[in-house]
N, C-alpha and C positions, 0 to 999 in steps of 0.2 A: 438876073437869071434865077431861075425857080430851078428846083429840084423837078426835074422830070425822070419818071422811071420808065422806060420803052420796054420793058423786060415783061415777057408774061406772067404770070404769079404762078407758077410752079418755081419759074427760073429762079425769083424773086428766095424761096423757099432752098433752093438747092446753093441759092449765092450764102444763103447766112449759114446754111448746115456749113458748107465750105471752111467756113470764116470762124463758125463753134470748132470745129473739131482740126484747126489751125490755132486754136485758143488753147485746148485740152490736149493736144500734142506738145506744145511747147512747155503746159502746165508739167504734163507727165514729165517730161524731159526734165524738167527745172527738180521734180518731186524727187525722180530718179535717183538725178546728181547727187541732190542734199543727201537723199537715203546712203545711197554709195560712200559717200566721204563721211559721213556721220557713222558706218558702220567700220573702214579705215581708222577712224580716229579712236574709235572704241577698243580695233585691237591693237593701234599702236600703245594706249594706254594699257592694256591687259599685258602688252610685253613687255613695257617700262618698269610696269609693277612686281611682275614676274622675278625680272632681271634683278630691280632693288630687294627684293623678298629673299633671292638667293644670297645676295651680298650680305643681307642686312644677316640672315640664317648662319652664311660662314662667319661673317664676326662674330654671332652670339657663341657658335663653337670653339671659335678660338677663347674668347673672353672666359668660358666657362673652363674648358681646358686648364688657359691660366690659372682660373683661381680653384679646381680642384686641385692644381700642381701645389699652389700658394697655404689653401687648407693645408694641404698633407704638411708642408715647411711650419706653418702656424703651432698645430697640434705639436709638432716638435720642438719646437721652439718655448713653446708653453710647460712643456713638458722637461726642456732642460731649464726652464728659469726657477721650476717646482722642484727640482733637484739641486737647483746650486742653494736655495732659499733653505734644503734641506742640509745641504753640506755643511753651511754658513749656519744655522743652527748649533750644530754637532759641535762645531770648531770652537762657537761664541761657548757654550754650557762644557767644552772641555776642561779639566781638572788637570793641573799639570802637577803630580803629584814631589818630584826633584826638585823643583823650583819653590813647591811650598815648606818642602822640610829643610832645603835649604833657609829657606825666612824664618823658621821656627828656631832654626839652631843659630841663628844670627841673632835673636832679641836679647840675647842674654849674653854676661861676661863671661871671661876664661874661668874664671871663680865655680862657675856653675858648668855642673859637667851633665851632659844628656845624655844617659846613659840608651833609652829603646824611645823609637819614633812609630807610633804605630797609627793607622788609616782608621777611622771608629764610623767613618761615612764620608758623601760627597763633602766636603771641605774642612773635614772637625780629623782633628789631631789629637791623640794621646800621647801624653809626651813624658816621660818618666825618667827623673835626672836624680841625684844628689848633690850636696854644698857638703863641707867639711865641719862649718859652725854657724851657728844661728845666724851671726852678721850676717853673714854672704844668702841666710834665708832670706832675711829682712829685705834683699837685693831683689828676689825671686816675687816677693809680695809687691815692692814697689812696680814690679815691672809689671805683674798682671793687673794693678791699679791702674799704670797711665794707658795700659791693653783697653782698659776698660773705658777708660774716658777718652779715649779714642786718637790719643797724640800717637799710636805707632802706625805705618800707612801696611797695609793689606792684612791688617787683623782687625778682625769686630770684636771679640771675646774671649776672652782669655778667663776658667775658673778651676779653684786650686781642688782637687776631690780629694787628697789622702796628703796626710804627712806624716813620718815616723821619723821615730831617732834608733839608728843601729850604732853601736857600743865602737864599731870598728870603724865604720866608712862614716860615719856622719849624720847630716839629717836626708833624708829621702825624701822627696815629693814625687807626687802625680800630679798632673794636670790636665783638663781638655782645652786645644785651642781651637776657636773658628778663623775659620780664613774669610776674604770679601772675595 
């Protein structure tokens, strides 16, 4: 069989227009569709984003919240470790001044009597005693010797400024002690 057209050629003309615009209808339709759901998809991603932007937003305000709460605690916190670091200073460079004159009036025998204890600065003692006789000096010198070479614990220094002899009480001394 051959292809025979009995159609007149206008007809011929109107069958293919038919057939085009059954082409470009269905086209449109198909273009439509995609446009339709391609513009769907575009807002369902704009309200995904949206929605995560809000969430993502309240967590950055909470986070910040925390850590402006957390600064303020910090700076206080910095602020009392610069105070206890102060305190602990004060305490360590304290001078306990009973406890040193007590150790000053302990270096020495009954022989040797301390008469005045006096504060001359941070750790240094004036210490002004008499002895009855030269021996019990002798006593006085040895002790600011071993002061000195360092066998007595929480004296560095011990040196003798004055000595005299009164006719009644004896020999008098002065002395400066350092403390450690």
């Amino acid at each position: 069989m051959s292809d025979l057209n009995l159609l007149p050629s206008q007809a011929k003309f109107q069958a293919e227009r038919i057939h085009l615009k059954a082409i470009i209808n269905n086209f449109l339709w198909v273009f439509g569709g995609l446009w339709i759901l391609l513009v769907i998809i575009v807002f369902l991603l704009e309200l995904i984003l949206n929605l995560s932007l809000k969430k993502f937003n309240n967590d950055y305000k909470n986070v910040s919240t925390q850590y402006q709460s957390l600064a303020g605690s910090i700076v206080l916190s910095q602020k009392i470790k610069y105070q206890a670091k102060v305190v602990a200073k004060v305490l360590s460079d304290r001078f306990e001044y009973g406890k040193s004159m007590k150790l000053v009036k302990e270096i020495f025998s009954e022989k040797v009597m301390i008469e005045n204890l006096e504060v001359n600065g941070i750790k240094k003692i004036k210490v002004d005693g008499s002895v009855l006789n030269g021996e019990d000096l002798n006593e006085v010198e040895e002790k600011v010797n071993s002061i000195n070479s360092g066998s007595v614990d929480g004296v560095v220094l011990a040196e003798i400024k004055d000595i005299s002899v009164d006719p009644v009480k004896g020999w008098k001394f002065s002395l400066e002690v350092k403390l450690k």
